[in-house]
N, C-alpha and C positions, 0 to 999 in steps of 0.2 A: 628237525620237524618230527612231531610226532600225532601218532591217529591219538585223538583224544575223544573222552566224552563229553561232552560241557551241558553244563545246567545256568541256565540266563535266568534271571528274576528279577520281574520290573515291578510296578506298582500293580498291572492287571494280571496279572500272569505267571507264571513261569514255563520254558521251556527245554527239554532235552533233546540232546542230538548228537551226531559225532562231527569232527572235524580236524583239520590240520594244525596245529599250532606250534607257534615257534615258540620254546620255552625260556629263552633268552629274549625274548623282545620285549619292550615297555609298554606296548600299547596291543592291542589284540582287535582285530574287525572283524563285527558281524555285520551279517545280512540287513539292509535295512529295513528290512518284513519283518525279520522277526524280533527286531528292536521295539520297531513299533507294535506288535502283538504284544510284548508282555507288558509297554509302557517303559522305556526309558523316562529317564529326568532330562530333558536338554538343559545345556550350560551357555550353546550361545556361540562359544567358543569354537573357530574353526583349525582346524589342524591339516597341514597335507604334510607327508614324504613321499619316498617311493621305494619302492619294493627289489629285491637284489634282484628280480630278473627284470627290471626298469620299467615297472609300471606306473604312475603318477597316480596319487589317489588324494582326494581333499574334501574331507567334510567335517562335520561338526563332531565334537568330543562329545560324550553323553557320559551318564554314569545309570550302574543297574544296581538295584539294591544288593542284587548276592550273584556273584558269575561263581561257578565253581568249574575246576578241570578235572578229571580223573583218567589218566595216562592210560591208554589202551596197547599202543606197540607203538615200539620204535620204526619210524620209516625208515630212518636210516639204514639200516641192517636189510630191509625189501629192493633198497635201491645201490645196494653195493654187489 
């Protein structure tokens, strides 16, 4: 995991912030405030997993025009 800063870009929108993100994972979840603030596309499509510390989670796939990350610190190294 790392602190990151992420930049969300939907059709009305865009938004900055920082967050946790697993840089190995395929799929990435945001908030859905602020999905729907910048205007996600919905596809319709529902997806669930669950999360290594067992949390169930299940909602729809969306796509945003532009997510971008830029890596702030390692958590790992805070948590060792």
């Amino acid at each position: 995991m790392v602190k990151a800063r992420i930049s969300v870009e939907g059709d009305k929108s865009s938004r900055d912030c920082l967050a946790l993100v697993d840089m190995g994972s395929t799929m990435t979840v945001v908030d859905v405030k602020v999905a729907d603030e910048v205007g996600r596309k919905r596809t319709g499509r529902k997806r669930s997993f669950v999360t290594a510390s067992g949390h169930k989670l299940k909602d729809e796939v969306v796509i945003f025009n532009r997510f971008k990350v830029e890596v702030y610190e390692d958590v790992t190294k805070i948590l060792k």
